[in-house]
Backbone bond lengths (Angstrom), bond angles and torsions (degrees), N, CA, C in turn:
res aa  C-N    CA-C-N  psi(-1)  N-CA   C-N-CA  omega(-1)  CA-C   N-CA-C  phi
1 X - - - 1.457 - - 1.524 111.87 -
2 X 1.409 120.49 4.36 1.654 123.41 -166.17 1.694 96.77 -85.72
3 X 1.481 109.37 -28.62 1.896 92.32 165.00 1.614 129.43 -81.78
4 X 1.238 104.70 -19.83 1.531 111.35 145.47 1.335 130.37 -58.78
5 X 1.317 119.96 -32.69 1.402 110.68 170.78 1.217 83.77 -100.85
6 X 0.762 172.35 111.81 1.707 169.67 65.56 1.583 103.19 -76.32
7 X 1.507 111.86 -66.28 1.788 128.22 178.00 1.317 86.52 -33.07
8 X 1.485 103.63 -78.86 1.640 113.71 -161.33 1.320 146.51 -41.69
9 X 1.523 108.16 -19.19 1.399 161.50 174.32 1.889 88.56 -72.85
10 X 1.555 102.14 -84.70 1.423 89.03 -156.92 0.935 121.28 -77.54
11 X 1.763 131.27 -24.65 1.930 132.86 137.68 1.467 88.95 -10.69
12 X 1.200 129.69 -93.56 1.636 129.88 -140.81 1.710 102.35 -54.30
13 X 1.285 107.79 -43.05 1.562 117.13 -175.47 1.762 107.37 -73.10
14 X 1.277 111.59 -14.83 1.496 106.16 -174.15 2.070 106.47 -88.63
15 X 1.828 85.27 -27.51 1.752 87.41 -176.50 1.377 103.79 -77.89
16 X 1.067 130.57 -22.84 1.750 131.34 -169.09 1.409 111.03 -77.84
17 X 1.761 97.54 -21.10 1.448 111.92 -166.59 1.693 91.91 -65.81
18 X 1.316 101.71 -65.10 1.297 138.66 -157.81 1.962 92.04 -48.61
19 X 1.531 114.56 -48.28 0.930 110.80 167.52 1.063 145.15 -50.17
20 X 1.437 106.34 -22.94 1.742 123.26 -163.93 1.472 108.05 -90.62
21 X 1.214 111.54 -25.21 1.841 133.35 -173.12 1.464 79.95 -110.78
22 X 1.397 145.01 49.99 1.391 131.43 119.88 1.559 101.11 -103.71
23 X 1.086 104.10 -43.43 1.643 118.00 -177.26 1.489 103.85 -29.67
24 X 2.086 97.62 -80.88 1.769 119.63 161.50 1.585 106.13 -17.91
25 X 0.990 108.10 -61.92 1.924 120.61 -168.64 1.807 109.56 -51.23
26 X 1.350 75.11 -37.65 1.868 85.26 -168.83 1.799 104.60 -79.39
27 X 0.720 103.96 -12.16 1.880 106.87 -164.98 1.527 84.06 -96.75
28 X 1.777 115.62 -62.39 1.785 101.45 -170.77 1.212 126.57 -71.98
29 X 1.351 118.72 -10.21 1.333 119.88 179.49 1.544 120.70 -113.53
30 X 1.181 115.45 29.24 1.807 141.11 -177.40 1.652 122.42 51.71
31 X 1.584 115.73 31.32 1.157 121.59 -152.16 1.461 117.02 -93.47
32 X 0.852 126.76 39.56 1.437 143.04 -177.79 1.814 129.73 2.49
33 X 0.989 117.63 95.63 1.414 112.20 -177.15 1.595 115.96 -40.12
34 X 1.633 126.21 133.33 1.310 134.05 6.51 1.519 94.25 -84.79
35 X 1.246 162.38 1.47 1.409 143.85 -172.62 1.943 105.98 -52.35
36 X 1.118 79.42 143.71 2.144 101.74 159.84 0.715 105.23 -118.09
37 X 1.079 147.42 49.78 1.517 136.07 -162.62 1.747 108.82 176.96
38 X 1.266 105.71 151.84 2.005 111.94 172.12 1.305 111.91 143.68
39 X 1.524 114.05 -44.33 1.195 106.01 -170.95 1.986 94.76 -156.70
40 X 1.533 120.81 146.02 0.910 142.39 -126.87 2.124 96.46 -89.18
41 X 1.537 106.85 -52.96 1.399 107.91 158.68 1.710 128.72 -32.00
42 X 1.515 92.37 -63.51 1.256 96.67 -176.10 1.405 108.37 -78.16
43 X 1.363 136.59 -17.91 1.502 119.54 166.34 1.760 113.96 -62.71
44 X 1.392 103.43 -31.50 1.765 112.78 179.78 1.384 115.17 -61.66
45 X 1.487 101.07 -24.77 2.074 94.32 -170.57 1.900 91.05 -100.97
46 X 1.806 114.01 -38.38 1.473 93.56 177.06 1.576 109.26 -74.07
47 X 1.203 153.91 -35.92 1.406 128.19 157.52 1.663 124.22 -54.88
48 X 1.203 108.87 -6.38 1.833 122.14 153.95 2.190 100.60 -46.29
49 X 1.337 80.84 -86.38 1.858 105.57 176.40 1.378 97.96 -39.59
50 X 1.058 119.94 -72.03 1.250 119.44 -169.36 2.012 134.51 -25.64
51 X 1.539 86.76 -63.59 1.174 114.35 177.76 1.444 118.45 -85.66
52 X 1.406 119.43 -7.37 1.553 137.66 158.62 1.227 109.33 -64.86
53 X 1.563 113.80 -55.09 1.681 121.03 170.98 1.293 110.19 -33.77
54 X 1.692 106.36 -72.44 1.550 115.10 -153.39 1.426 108.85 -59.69
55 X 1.593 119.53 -28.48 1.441 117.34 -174.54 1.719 103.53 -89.21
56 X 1.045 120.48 -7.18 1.472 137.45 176.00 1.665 115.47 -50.74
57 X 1.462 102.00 -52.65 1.258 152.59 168.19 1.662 95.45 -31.84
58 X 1.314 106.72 -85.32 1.222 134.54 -134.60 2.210 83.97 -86.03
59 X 1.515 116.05 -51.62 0.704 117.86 -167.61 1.520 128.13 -72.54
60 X 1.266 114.82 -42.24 1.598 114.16 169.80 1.571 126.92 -44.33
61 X 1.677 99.94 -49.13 1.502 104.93 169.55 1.410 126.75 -78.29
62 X 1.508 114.67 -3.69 1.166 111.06 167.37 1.645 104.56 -99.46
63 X 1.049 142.72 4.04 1.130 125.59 159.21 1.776 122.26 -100.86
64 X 1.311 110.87 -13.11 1.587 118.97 153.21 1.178 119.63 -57.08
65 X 1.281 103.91 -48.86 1.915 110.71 175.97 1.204 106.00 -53.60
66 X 1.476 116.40 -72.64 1.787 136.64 -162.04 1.927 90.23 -54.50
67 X 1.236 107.86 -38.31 1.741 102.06 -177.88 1.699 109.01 -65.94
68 X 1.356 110.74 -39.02 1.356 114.48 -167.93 2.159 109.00 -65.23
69 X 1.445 100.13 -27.70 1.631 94.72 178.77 1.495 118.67 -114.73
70 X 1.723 103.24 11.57 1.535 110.43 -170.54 0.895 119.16 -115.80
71 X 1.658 138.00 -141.86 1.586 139.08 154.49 1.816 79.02 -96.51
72 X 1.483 84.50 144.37 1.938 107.38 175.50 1.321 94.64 -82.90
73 X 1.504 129.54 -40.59 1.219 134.81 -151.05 1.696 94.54 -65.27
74 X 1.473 102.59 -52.46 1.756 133.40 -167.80 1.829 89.91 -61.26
75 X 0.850 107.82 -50.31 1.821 122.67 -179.67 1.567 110.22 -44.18
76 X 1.521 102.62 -54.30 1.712 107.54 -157.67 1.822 86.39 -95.70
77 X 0.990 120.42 -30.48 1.489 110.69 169.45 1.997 127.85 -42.66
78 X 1.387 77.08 -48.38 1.309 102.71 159.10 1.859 140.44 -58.89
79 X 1.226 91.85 -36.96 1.776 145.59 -164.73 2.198 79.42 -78.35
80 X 1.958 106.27 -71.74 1.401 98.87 -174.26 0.829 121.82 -85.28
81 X 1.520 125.88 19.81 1.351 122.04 154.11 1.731 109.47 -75.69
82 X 1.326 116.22 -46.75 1.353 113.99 169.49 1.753 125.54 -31.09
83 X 1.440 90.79 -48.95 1.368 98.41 178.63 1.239 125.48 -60.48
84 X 1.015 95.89 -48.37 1.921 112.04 169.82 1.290 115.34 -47.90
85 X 1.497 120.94 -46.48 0.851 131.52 -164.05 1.966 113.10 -78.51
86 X 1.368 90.31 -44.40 1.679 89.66 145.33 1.409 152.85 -51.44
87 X 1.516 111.72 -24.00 0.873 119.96 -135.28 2.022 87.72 -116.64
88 X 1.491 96.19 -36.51 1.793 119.45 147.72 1.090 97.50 -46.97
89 X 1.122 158.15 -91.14 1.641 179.48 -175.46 1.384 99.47 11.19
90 X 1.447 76.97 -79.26 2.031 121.64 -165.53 1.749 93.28 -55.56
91 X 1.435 115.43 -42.88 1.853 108.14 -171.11 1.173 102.74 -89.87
92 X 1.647 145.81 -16.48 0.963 150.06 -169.95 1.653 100.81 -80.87
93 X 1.533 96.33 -76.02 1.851 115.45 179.06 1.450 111.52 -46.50
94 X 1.324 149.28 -38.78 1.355 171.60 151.84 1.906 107.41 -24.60
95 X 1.431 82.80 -59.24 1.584 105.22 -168.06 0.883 128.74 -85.85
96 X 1.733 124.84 -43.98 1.678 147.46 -165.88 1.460 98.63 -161.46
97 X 1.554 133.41 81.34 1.538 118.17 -179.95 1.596 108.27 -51.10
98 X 1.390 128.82 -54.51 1.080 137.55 -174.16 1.938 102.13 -45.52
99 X 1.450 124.37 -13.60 1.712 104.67 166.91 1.069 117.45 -111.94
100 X 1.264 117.51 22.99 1.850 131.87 -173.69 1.395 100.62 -67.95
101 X 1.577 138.67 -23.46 1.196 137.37 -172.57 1.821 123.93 -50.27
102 X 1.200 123.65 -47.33 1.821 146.92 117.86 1.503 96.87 18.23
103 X 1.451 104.07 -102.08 1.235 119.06 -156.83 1.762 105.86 -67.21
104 X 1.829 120.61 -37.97 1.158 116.62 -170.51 1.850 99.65 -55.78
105 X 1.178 112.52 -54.26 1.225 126.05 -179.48 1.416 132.86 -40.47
106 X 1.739 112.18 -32.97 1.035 113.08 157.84 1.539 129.08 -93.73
107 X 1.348 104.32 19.79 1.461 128.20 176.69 1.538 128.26 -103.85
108 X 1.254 76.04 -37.07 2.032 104.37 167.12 1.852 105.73 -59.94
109 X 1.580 84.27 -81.63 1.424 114.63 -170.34 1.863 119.07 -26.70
110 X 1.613 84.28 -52.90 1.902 81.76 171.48 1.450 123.10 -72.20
111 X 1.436 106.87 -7.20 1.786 100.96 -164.32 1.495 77.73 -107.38
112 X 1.192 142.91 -11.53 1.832 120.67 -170.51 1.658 81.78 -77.73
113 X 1.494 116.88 -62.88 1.781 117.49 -169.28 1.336 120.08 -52.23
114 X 1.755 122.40 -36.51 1.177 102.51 175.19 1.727 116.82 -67.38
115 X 1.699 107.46 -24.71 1.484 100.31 168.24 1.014 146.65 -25.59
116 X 1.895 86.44 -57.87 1.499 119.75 158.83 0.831 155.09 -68.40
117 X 1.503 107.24 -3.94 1.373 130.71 160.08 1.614 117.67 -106.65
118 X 1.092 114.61 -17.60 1.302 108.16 161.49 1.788 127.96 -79.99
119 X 1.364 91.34 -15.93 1.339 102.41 174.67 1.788 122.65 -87.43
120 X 1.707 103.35 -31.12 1.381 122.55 157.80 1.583 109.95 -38.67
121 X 1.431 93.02 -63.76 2.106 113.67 -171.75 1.546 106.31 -50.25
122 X 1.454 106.14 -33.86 1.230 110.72 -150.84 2.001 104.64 -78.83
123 X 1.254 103.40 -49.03 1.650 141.36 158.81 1.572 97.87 -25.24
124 X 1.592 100.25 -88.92 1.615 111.80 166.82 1.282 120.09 -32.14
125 X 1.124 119.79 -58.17 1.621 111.81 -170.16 1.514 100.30 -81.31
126 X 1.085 136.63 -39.84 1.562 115.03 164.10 1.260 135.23 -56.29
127 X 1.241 99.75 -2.02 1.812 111.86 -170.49 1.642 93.11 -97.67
128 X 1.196 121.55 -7.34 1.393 104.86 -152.14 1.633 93.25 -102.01
């Protein structure tokens, strides 16, 4: 389970990241706390954060689950594809929102399957 908490570890460290370069964003591009809004950069890196959160959500507990009835190893493999897939996101969404599709996708993709595999595990072991 040490690459599960490893994934999980750097998910949390990748959204804070993501957070800190909204912060950066907000100071160079005159955007004033509480605004979301002013200028077009800094809406691209805070809907970066943003949308990291919401899949954040969805993704941690589906890869605890999918770890709890699977290989963890097979789990967090899975787990750094997420990351990657974020991490595409963030250079895509930043740069050209319109090619963010790439990276969202490989961000999506692992948290719909670990769903699905935690929900498989879950099936199985009640059946048994």
């Amino acid at each position: 389970m040490i690459l599960v908490e490893i994934v999980t570890v750097l998910a949390l460290l990748q959204y804070l990241t993501f957070a800190a370069l909204v912060g950066r964003a907000r100071v160079k591009y005159g955007v004033k706390a509480p605004a979301t809004s002013g200028h077009e950069v800094f809406e691209r890196f805070y809907r970066v954060q943003m949308n990291t959160l919401e899949l954040l959500v969805a993704f941690l507990p589906a890869m605890w689950l999918a770890a709890r009835y699977w290989s963890p190893t097979l789990v967090s493999g899975i787990g750094a594809i997420y990351l990657v897939g974020r991490f595409v996101y963030f250079r895509a969404y930043t740069r050209q929102p319109s090619s963010r599709s790439l990276g969202f996708n490989l961000s999506l993709g692992p948290t719909i399957l670990m769903l699905l595999v935690a929900l498989v595990g879950a099936v199985l072991s009640g059946l048994k």
